[in-house]
C-alpha positions as MATLAB code, in Angstrom:
seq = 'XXXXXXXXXXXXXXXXXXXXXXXXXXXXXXXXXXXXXXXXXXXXXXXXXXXXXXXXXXXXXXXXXXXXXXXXXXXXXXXXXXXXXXXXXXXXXXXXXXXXXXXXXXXXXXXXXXXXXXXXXXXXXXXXXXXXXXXXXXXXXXXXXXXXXXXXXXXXXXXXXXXXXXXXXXXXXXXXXXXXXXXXXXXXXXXXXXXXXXXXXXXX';
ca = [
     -24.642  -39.659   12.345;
     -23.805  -37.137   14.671;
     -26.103  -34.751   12.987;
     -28.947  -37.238   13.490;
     -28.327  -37.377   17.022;
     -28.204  -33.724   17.571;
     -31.368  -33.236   15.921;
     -32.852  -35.851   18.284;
     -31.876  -34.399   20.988;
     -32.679  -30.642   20.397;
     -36.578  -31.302   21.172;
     -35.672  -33.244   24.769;
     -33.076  -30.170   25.477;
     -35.396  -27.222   24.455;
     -38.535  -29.027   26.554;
     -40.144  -26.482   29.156;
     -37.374  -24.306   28.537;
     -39.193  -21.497   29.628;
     -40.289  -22.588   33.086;
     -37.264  -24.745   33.760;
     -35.581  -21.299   33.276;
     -38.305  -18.852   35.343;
     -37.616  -21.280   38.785;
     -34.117  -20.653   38.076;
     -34.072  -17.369   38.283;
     -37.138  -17.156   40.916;
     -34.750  -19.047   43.717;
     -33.974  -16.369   46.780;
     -30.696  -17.843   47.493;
     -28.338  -18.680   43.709;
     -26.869  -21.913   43.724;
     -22.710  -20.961   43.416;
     -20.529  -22.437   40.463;
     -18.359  -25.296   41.795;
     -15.244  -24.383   43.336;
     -12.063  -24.931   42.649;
     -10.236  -28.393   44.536;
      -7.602  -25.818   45.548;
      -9.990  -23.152   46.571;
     -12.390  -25.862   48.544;
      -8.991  -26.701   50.340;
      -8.702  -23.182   51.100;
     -11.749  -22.087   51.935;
     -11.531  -25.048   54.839;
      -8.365  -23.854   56.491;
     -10.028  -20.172   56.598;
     -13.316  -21.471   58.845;
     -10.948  -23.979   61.148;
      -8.532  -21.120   61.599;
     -10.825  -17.742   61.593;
     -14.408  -19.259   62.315;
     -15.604  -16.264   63.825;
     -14.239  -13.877   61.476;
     -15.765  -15.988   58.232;
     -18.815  -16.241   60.312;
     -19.135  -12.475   60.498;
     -18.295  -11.870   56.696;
     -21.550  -13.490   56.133;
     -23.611  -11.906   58.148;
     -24.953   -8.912   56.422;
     -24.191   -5.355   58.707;
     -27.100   -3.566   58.287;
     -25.102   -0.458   59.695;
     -23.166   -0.679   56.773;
     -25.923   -1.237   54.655;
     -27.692    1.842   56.250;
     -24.565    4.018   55.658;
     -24.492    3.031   51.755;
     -28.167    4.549   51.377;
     -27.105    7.420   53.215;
     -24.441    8.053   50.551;
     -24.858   10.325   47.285;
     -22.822   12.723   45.302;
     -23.930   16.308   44.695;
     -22.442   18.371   41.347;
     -21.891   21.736   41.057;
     -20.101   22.004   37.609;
     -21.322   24.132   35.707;
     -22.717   22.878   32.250;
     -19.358   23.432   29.348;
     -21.048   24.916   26.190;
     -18.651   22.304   23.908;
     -19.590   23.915   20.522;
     -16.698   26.472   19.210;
     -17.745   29.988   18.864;
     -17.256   31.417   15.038;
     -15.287   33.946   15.046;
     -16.403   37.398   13.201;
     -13.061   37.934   11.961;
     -12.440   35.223   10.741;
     -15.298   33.644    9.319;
     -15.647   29.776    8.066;
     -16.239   29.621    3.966;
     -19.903   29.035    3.208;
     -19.488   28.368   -0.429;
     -19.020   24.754   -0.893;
     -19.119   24.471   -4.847;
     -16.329   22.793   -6.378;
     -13.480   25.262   -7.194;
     -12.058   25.262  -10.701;
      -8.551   24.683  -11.300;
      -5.413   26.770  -10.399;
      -2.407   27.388  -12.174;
      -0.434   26.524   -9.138;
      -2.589   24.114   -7.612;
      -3.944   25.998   -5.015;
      -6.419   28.978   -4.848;
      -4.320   32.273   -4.109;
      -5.390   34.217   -0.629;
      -8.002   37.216   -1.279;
      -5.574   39.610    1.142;
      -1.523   39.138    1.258;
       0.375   40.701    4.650;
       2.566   43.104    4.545;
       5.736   40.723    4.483;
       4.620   37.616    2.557;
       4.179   37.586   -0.932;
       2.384   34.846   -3.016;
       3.909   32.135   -4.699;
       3.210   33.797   -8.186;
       4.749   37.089   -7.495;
       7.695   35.499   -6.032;
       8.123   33.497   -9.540;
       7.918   36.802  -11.141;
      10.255   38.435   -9.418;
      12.604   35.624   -9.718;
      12.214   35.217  -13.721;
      12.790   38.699  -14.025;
      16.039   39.111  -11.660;
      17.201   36.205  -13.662;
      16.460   38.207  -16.905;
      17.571   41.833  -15.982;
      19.265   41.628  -12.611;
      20.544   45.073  -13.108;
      16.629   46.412  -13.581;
      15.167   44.411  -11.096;
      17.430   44.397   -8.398;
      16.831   43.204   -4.866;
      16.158   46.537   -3.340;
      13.823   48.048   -6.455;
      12.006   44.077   -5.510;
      11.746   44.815   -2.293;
      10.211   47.997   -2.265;
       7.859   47.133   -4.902;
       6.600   44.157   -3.027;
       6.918   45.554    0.571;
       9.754   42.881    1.343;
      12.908   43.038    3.415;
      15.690   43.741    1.299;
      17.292   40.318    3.121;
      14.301   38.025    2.760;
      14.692   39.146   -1.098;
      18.777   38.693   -1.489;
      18.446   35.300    0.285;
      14.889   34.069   -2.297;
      16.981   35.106   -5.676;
      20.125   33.177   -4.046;
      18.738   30.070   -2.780;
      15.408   29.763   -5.522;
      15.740   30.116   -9.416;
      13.530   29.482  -12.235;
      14.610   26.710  -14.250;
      15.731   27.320  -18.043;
      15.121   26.111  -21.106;
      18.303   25.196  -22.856;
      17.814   25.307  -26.793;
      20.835   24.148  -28.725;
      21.381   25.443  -32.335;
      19.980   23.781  -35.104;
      22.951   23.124  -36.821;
      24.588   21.452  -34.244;
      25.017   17.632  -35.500;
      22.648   15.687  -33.647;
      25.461   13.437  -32.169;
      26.772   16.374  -30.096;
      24.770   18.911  -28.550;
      27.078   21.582  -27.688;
      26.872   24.505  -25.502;
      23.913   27.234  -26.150;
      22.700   30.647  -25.038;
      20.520   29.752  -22.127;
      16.901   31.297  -22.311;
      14.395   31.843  -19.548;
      10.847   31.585  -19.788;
       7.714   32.556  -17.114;
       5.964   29.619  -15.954;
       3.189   32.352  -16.298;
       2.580   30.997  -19.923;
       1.475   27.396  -18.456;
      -2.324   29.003  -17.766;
      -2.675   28.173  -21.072;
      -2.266   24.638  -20.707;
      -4.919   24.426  -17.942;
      -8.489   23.621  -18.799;
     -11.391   25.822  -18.838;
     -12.698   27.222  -15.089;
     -15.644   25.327  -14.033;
     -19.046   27.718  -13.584;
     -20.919   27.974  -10.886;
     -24.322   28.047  -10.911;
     -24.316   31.173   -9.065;
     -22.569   32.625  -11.754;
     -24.972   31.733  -14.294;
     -28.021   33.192  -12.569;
];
């Protein structure tokens, strides 16, 4: 029912919408929401106690009016340039092909400061102090890889390569006793990753 009614009364409601709204907006002077009770009651007490003063507020001051033409703000900032220089030494990459896989998961760094090593050398020279710690010894690591003898001495004390234990193959299967421990280079997990992925650069 209420449907039907609605759909009665759209056509009355939507009548002469158009000019109904135009004198609206055309009046000089608004007609003001309803007040308040509570603000009326206010508003009543302000022109029986301050008459003059409400009077006044609304008046318009054309002095003031004649000031707030007068005012404008000048800028002297200069214009920022926003957009970050490149810088020639270090430049951003401009290949954006899709890099094959790594054996560590990342793409080692094209130069290496003097000081750092790479995470595959430092997995070398951990295997092999773990091997031969008599041949590779911190100092003959350090001066191969241009290390601190400390930095070295604290890397093969904290950081080790973990072993493959390989119990003998007699040993009853109920009891796995103790072994000779061997040590292997995660090196040999390259071969477990899949082929690099070719550019087309590289094909031309």
């Amino acid at each position: 029912m209420g449907k039907v009614l609605s759909s009665i009364k759209h056509p009355f409601r939507n009548f002469n919408l158009e000019d109904r709204a135009h004198k609206i907006i055309g009046q000089s002077k608004p007609i003001p929401a309803p007040r308040h009770a509570k603000d009326e009651i206010d508003i009543q007490r302000l022109k029986e106690d301050y008459s003059e003063a409400f009077e006044e507020s609304l008046k318009k001051n054309e002095q003031l009016d004649k000031h707030l033409k007068d005012v404008y703000v000048v800028s002297n900032d200069r214009v920022h340039d926003w957009k970050i220089k490149e810088n020639p030494d270090r430049p951003l990459p401009k290949d954006r092909t899709q890099s094959g896989p790594f054996l560590f998961g990342h793409k080692d760094p094209d130069r290496v400061p003097i000081g750092k090593v790479i995470l595959k050398d430092a997995l070398t020279f951990i295997s092999q102090h773990q091997n031969d710690p008599k041949t590779h010894s911190p100092s003959k690591i350090a001066e191969d890889y241009k290390l601190s003898k400390e930095t070295v001495e604290n890397v093969l004390k904290y950081y080790r390569i973990f072993e493959i234990y390989l119990p003998d193959k007699k040993t009853n299967a109920k009891f796995a006793g103790p072994s000779i421990p061997e040590s292997y280079k995660l090196t040999s997990l390259e071969r477990f990753l899949p082929p690099p992925v070719k550019n087309k650069k590289d094909e031309s």
